[in-house]
N, C-alpha and C positions, 0 to 999 in steps of 0.2 A: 504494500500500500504506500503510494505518495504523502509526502510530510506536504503540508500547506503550510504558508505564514503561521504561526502562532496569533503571532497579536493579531492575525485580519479576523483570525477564525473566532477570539476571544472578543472582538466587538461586532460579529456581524453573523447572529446564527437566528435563524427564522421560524419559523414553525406556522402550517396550513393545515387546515380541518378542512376534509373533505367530505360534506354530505348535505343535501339541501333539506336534509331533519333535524341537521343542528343550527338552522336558522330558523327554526319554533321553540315554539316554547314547549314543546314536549320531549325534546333528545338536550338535555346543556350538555356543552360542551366540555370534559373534566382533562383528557388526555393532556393539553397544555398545562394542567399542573401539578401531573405529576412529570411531565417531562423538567418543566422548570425548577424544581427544586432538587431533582437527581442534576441536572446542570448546575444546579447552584455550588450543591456539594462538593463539584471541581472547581468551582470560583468560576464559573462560567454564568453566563445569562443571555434569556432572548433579548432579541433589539426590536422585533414585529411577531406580532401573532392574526392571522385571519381566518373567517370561517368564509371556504367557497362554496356552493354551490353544484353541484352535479351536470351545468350543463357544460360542455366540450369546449365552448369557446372562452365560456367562462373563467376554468379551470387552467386553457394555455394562457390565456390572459393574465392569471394569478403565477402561476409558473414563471412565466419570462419576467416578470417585474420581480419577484424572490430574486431571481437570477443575476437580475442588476445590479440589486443592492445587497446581497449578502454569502458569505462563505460559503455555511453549513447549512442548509434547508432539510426540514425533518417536516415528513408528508404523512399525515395518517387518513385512513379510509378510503374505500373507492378501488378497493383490488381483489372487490368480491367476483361470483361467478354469473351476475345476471346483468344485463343490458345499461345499466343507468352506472355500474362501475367502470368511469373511462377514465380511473387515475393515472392507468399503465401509458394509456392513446395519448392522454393531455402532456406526459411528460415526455413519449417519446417523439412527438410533433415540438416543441417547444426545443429540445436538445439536439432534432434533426439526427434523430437515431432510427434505425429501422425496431420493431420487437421481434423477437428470434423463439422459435417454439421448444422446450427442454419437454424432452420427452420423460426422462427422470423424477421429474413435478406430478406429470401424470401418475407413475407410478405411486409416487407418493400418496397420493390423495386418494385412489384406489385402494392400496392395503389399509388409509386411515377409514375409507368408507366400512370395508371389509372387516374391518375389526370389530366394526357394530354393528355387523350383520348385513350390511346393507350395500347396494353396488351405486357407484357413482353417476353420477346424472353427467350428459355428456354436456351441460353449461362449464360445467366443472376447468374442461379442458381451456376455456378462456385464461384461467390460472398459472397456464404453464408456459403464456406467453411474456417473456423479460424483455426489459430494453439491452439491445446490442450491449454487450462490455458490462452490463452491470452485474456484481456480486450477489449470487443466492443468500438472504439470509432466511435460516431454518425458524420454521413459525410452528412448535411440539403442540401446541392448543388449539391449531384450526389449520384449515385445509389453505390461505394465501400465503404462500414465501413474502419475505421481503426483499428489497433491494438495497445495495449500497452501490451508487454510481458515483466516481469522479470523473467530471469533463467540463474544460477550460476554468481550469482553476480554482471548481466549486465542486462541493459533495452534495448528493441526494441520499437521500436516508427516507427511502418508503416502506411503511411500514403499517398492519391492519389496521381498523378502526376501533374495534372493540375492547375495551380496557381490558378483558381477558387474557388477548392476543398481544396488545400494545406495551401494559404493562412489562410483563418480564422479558421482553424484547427491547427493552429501551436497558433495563437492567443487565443484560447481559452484553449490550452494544456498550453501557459505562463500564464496564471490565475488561472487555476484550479490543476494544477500539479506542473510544473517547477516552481515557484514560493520559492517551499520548497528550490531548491537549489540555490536561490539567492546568491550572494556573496554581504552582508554586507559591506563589508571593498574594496569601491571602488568609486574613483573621478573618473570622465570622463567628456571632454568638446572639442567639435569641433568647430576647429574658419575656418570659411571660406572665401577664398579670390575671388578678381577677378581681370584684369587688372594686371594681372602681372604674371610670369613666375614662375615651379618649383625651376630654379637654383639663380631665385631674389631672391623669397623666403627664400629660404637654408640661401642663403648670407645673407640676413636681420636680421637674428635670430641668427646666429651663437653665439652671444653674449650669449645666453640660454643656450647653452648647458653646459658648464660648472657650471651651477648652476642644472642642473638635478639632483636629489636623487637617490639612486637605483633602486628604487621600483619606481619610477616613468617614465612612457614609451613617447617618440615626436615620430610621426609619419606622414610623407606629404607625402599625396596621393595628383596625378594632376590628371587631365581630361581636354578633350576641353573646355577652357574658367575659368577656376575652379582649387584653391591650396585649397586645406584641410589641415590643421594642428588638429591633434588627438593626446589629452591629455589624457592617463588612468594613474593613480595609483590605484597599489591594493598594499595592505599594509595587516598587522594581525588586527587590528586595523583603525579605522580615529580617530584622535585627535586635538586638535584645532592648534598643530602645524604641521602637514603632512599637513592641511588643509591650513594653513595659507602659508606656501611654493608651495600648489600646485595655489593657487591663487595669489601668488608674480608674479610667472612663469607664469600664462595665463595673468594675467595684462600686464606683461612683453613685450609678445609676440605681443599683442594686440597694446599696444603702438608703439611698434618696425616697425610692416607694416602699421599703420596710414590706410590711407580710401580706404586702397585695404581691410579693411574688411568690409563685408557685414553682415555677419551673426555669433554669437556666439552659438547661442541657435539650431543651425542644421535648419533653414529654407534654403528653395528655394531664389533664387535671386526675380522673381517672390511674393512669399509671403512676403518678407522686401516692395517691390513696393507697392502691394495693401494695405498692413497695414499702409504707408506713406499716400499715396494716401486717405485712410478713412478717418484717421486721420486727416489730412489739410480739408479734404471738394474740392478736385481736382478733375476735369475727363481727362482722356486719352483716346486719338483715335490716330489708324494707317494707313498710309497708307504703305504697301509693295508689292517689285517686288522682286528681288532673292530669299527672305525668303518663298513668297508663303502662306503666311496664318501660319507660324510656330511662329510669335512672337504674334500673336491675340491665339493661342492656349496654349502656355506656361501661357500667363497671364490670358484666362478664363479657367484654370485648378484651379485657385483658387476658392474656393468657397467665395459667397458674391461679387463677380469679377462683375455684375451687379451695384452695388454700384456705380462705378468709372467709369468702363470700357465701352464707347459709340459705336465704330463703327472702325473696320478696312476694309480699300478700299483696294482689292489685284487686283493691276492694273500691270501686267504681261506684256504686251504689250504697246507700244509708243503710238497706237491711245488711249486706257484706261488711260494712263497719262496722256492725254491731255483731253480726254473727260469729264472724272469722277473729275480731280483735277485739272486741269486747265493749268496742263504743258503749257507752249507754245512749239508748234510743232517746231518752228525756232528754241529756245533754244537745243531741242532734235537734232536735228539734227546738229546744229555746235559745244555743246559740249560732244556730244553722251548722252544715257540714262545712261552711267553708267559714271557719275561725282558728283563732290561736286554742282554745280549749281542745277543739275538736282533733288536730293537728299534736296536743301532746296526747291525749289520748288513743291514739295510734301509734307513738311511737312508745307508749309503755304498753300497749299492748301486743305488738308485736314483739318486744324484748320480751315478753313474757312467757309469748308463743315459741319462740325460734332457742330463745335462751343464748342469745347473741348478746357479745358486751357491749356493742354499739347500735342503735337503730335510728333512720332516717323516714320521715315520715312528709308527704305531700299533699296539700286540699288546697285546692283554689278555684279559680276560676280562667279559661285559657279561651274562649272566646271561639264565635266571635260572638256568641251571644250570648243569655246567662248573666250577664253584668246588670247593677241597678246602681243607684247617686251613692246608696249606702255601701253596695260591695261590688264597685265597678270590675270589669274585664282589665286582666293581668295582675288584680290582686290574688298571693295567695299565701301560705301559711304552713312554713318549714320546720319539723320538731327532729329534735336530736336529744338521744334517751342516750345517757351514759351511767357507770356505776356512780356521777358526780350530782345523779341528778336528772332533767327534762329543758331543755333550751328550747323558745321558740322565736321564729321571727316572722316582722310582718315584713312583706314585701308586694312594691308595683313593677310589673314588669309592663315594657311596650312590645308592639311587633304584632303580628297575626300570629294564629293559634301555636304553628309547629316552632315560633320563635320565642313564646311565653313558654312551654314545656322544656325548650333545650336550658334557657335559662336558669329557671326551676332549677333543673336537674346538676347546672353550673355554681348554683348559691348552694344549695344542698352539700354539693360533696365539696365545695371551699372551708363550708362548717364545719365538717369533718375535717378537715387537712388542720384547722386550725384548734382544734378540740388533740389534734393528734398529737400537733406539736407541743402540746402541755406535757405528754408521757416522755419527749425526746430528755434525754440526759440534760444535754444542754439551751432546750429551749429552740434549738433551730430544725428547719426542715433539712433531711435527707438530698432532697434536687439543689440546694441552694450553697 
């Protein structure tokens, strides 16, 4: 394989979505980010990203303008086996390449049919058509190869649409390829917050900014429930003083938000919990109504989540709170299901149930409807049963429905991190 410029390839890498279902609103487009941050990981980053369209002229059109202006062009979609996949046609009109037929593909795709019983449809063979020169890469999840092409001093990198396919193929292209053009000369570090706002944020730190270097980038991304603070420097060079400044600056910053940080090292809020949670020798069980089952699935997304994690009750209805955790039905009814009362009486009830030393407990109201002056939509009402005791808190969340439950489920298990870090020896969290 041909060495490119480094530095051309390090500010000029592209990336095109091919499919005119991810220009609805019913297919989003996710592959660009999980390519962007396996980029990132080399110190690499895109400079454009677009979503095309399925029609031919469309797609050379989008092709030849990548080609102007960038290095590395990484192509997903559009190299399936039926009529409206012309990624293969748009890029080999666009590079003035003919596409060459590999009878070998066929095979392939034949013994993948074959292995599930089943004989290949002969659209299939559209798949086995490559552009001239370009390098087979092996796709073990689905029946399209990809392609690696270098011509006039640019790489193509085609590769399928479906994050099934896309995913470990991008993975195994930063191993075996991308690697070469790693950028050496680069600090990164993401500190992640919770419990508090982008524009707190901003404020708490402003002290930093004047101490920024050039070559050193701050960057806060929010989301529901979540500040990211993103530190890169790239430099010609690391030396022990770029280094020792870019680590003044994240100490800095760390100290300046105190225990809205959760996480430095890029985990989930979820994996700080279970890692505490091992670590002490603790189990946790839930019970929840507005969340629905979303804070028992954030937390057994970890893996090892078996270790600690016993049992969540999702008691949806007044008679289930009362049956399964022992509500009292009086309670529910004079201070409705969606209160502070109601909220620690769930989570001593579920401690009760589960025999867990920790439990988390949810009632509110998540909208869109259901809200009144007295108990509007995004109010809701989070209990944490420890052997210290029952915490409850009130809280407003904004967003539509599925952004009032992730929320929820983001205050919740912060409660817990910070209930946890009372057991730590020293008072601080494990990620920090």
């Amino acid at each position: 394989m041909k060495q490119i410029d480094l530095n051309q390839v390090k500010e000029n890498i592209e990336y095109l979505a091919i499919g005119s279902e991810l220009l609805t609103s019913a297919y989003p487009e996710t592959n660009s980010l999980f390519l962007a941050e396996k980029l990132d990981n080399l110190g690499l980053r895109l400079r454009y990203k677009s979503v095309v369209s399925d029609d031919l002229e469309d797609l050379v059109g989008a092709v030849k303008l990548a080609l102007s202006r960038s290095r590395v062009i990484f192509i997903s979609g559009g190299l399936g086996p039926t009529e409206d996949d012309r990624t293969r046609e748009a890029v080999a009109q666009a590079v003035k390449k003919p596409l060459v037929f590999h009878s070998e593909i066929v095979k392939k795709i034949e013994d993948r049919f074959a292995w599930r019983g089943a004989k290949m449809t002969p659209s299939n063979r559209r798949q086995a058509y490559l552009i001239q020169g370009a390098e087979i890469l092996d796709n073990p999840n689905g029946t399209a190869p990809g392609m690696w092409l270098e011509t006039r001093r640019r790489i193509l990198i085609l590769l399928p649409g479906p994050p099934a396919e896309f995913n470990p193929m991008v993975e195994k292209l930063i191993t075996e390829k991308l690697e070469l053009y790693r950028n050496q000369y680069v600090l990164k570090s993401v500190i992640k917050t919770t419990g508090a706002g982008e524009s707190w944020v901003e404020d708490r730190i402003k002290p930093v900014y004047r101490l920024l270097p050039r070559d050193l980038e701050l960057t806060i991304l929010a989301s529901p429930g979540e500040v990211q603070i993103r530190l890169t420097l790239r430099a010609k060079e690391i030396n022990p003083e770029n280094e020792r400044i870019f680590n003044k600056i994240k100490n800095k910053i760390i100290n300046l938000l105190g225990n809205k940080v959760f996480s430095t090292k890029g985990e989930n809020l979820e994996e700080v919990i279970g890692r505490e949670l091992s670590a002490l020798g603790l189990t946790l069980a839930c019970a929840e109504s507005c969340t629905g089952g979303l804070l028992a699935d954030r937390i057994t997304a970890v893996p090892g989540s078996s270790n600690y994690f016993l049992a969540s009750l999702v008691t949806y209805s007044n008679k289930a709170k009362t049956r399964f955790l022992g509500v009292p039905g009086r309670l529910v009814r004079e201070k409705g299901a969606v209160s502070r009362e109601v909220a620690e009486s769930m989570a001593a009830g579920v401690r009760k149930k589960t025999g867990a030393n920790l439990t988390l407990s949810t009632t509110g109201i998540a909208g869109p409807g259901g809200g009144s002056a007295r108990k509007p939509v995004g109010l809701v009402y989070i209990g944490l049963s420890s052997p210290d005791g029952i915490t409850t808190t009130e809280n407003y969340f904004q967003g539509e429905r599925r952004q009032i439950k992730f929320q929820t489920t983001q205050k919740a298990l912060d409660m817990l991190r910070l209930k946890l870090k009372e057991y730590q020896p020293t008072g601080k969290a494990g990620s920090q």
